[in-house]
N, C-alpha and C positions, 0 to 999 in steps of 0.2 A: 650233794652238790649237783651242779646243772655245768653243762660240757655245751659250750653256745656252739651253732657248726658256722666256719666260714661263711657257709652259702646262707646261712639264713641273715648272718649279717651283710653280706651283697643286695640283698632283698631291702634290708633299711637303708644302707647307704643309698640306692637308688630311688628309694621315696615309694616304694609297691604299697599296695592297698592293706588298709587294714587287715581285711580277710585271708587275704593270700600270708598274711606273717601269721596269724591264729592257726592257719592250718596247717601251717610246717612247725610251728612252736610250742600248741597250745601243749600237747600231749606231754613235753618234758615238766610242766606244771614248778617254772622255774622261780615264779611270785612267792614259790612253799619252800623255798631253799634258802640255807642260812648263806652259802658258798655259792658263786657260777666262777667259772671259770672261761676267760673270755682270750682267744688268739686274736692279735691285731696285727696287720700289715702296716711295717714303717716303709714310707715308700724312701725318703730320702735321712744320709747321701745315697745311701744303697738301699736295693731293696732286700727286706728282711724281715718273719717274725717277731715276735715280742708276745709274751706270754704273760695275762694281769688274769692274777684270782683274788678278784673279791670276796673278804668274810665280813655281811652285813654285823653280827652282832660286834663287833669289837673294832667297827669303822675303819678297814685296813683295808688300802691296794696293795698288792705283794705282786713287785713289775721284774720279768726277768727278759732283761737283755745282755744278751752276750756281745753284743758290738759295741756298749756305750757305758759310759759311769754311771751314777746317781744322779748327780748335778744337772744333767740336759734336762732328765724328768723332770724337774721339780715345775718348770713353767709350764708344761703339759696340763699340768694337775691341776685342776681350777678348786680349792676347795668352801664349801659352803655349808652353812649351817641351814640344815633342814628340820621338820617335824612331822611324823605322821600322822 
């Protein structure tokens, strides 16, 4: 699995260059991972973690919030059907 750090996703959310995400990213080589494991900031109501790992082979989000039910998730979730 692939552990994403906050900071590198600071870097996307702010639109940083190609280059500068390669250089902080490439080395976890996380395209070769079945699992990432992704921390997100909920900013509202409150602000708070929330913890989503991804397992590519069996198409699952596994979301864990301790401040919220299931239900708020589910419109978060945009699902669609892809192919590689």
């Amino acid at each position: 699995c692939v552990v994403f750090s906050t900071h590198d996703l600071l870097h996307i959310r702010y639109h940083a260059e190609d280059n500068v995400l390669w250089h902080n990213i490439s080395w976890t080589r996380y395209w070769e991972k079945t699992m990432w494991i992704l921390p997100i900031h909920w900013p509202s109501p409150v602000g708070h973690w929330v913890l989503c790992v991804i397992k590519f082979p069996s198409k699952q989000l596994l979301l864990f919030d301790s401040l919220t039910e299931q239900k708020p998730w589910k419109q978060d979730i945009k699902v669609t059907e892809y192919s590689c």
